[in-house]
C-alpha positions as CSV (number, residue, x, y, z in Angstrom):
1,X,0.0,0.0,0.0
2,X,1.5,3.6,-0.6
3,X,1.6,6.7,0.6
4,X,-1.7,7.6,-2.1
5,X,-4.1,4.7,-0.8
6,X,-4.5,6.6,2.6
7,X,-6.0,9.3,1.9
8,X,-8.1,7.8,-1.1
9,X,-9.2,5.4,2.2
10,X,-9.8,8.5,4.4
11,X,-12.0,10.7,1.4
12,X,-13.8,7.3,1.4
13,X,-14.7,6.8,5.0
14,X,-15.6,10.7,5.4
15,X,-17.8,10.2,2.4
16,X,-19.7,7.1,3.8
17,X,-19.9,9.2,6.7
18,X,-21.5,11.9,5.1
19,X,-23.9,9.6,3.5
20,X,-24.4,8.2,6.9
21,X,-25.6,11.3,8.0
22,X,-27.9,12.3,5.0
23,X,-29.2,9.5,5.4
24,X,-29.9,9.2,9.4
25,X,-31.3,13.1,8.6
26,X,-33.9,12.3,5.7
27,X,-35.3,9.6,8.3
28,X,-35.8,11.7,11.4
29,X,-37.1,14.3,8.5
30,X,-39.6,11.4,7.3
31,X,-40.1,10.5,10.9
32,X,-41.0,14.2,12.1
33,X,-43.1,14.8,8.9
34,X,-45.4,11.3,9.6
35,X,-45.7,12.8,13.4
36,X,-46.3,16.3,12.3
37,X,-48.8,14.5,10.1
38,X,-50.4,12.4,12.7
39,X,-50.7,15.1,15.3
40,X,-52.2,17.6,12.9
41,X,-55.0,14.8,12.0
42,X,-55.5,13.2,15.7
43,X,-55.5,16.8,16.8
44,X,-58.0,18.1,15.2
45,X,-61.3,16.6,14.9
46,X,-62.8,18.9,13.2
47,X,-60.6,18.6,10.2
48,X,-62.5,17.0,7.5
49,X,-61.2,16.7,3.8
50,X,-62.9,19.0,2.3
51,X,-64.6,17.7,-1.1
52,X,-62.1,18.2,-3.7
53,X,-61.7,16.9,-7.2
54,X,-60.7,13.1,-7.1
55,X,-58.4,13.7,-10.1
56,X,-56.7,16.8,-8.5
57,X,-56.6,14.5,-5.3
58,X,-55.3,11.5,-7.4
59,X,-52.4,13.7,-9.0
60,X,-51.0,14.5,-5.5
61,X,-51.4,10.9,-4.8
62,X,-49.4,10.1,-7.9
63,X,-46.8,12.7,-7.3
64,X,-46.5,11.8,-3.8
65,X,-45.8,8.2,-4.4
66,X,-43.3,9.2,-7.1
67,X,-41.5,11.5,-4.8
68,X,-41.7,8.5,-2.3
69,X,-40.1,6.0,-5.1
70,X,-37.8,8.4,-5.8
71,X,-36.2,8.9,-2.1
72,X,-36.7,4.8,-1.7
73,X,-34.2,4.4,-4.7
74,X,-31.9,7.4,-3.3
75,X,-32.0,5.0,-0.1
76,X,-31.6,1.9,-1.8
77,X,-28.5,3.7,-4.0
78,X,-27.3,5.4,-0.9
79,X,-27.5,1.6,1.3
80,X,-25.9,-0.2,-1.8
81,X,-22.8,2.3,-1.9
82,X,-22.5,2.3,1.8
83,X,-22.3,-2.0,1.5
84,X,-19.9,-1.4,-1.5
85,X,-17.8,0.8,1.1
86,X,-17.8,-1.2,3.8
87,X,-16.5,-4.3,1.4
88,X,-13.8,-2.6,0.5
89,X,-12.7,-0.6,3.9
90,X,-12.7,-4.5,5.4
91,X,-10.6,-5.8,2.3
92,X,-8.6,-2.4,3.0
93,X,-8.5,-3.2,6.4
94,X,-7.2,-7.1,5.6
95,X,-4.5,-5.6,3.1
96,X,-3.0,-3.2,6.5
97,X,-3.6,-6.0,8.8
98,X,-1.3,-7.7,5.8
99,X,0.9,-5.5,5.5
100,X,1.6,-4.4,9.3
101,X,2.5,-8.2,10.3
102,X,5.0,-8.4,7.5
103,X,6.6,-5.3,8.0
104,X,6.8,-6.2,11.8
105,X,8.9,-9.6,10.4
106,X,11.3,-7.7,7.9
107,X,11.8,-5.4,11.0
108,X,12.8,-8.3,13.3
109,X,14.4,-9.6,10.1
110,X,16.5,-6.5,10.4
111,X,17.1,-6.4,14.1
112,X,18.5,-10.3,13.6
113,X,20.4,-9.4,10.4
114,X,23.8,-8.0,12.4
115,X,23.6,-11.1,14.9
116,X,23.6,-14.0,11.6
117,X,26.3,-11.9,10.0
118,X,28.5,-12.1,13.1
119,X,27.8,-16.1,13.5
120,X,28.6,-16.6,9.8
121,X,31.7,-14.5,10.1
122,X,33.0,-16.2,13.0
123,X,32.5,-19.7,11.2
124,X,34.4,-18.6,8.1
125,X,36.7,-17.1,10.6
126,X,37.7,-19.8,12.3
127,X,39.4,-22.0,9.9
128,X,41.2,-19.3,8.8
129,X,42.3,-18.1,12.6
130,X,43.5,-22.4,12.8
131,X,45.9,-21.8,9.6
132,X,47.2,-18.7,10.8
133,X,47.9,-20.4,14.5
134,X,49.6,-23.3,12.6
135,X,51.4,-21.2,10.4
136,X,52.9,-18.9,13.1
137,X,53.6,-22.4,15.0
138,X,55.4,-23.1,11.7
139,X,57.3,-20.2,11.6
140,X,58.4,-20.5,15.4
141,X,59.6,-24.1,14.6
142,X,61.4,-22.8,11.1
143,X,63.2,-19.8,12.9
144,X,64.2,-21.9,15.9
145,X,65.3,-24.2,13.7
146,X,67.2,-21.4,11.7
147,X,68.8,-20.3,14.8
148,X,69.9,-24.1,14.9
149,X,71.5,-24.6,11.6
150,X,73.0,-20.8,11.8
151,X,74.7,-21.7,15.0
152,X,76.0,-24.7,13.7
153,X,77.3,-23.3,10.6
154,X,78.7,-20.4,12.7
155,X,80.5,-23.4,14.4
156,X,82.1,-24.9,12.0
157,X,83.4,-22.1,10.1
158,X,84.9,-20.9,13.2
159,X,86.3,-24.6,13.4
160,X,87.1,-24.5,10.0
161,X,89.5,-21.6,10.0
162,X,90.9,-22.4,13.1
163,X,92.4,-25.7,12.3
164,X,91.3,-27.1,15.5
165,X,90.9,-26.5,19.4
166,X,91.2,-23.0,20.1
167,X,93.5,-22.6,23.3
168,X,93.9,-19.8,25.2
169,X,97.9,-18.0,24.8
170,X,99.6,-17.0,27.5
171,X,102.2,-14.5,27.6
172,X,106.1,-16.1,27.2
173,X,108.0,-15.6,30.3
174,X,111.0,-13.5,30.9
175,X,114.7,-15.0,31.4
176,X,114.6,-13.8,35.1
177,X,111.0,-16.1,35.5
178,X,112.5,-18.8,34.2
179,X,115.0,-19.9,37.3
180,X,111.9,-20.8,39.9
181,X,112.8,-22.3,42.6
182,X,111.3,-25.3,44.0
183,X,109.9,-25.3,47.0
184,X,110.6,-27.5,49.9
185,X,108.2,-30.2,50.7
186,X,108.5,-29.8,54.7
């Protein structure tokens, strides 16, 4: 439903008002003219109808009635527009009804939306958070043994140009340090 259906549905209901109320009004007209009517003959007894033509009497009688047909088909038009209206403010009122309940579900569809998106991410990030923990475990293992092999090779090339054990040199002694005497066993 858009934005233009609302107030097509609100001219409608005001209009089935109004023809409410024209209605309800040429009834309590009706009604007040029949008592008005009634009163006016109960009333007064010494009304008599005068003697009067019957044809004169029997063209009111015929105009009457045809204003009389005439109102019961403005009735029966009026009644038949107001069932029309009512049809379709209850097939309006299904379509809202409709219409409320599924935008209430796309809203809670929207609220959940951030939640699935932060499952689904953990899942796909989980594997991938596994092969970067093994790879840094890797990489510990390939430096350590890096550190290995470099201080082996370190090692050997210090081996290598040495030509053996290194021993420590000491300083040659003078001809004066050379005449030590022995000491006495006592």
């Amino acid at each position: 439903m858009s934005q233009f259906d609302t107030p097509d549905i609100q001219a409608l209901s005001n209009e089935v008002s109004q023809l409410r109320q024209e209605l309800q009004l040429r009834d309590q007209l009706v009604q007040q003219l029949s008592q008005e009517l009634f009163r006016l003959v109960k009333g007064n007894t010494t009304f008599m109808p005068q003697k009067s033509e019957p044809e004169k009497d029997l063209q009111q009688l015929q105009a009457l009635q045809e204003q009389l047909q005439a109102v019961e088909q403005q009735v029966t038009f009026y009644q038949e527009q107001i069932t029309a209206r009512d049809a379709e403010i209850y097939q309006l009122r299904q379509s809202v009804q409709e219409l409320t309940d599924r935008s209430r579900m796309l809203e809670q569809v929207v609220q959940e939306l951030p939640q699935i998106y932060r499952r689904k991410f953990e899942e796909r990030m989980a594997p991938v958070r596994e092969k970067v923990a093994m790879l840094q475990k890797e990489n510990r293992q390939l430096q350590a043994e890096l550190q290995s092999v470099s201080y082996r090779l370190a090692v050997k090339s210090r081996n290598a140009n040495h030509s053996g054990i290194d021993l420590p040199t000491f300083p040659r002694p003078s001809a004066d340090q050379t005449n030590i005497s022995a000491i006495p066993n006592s």
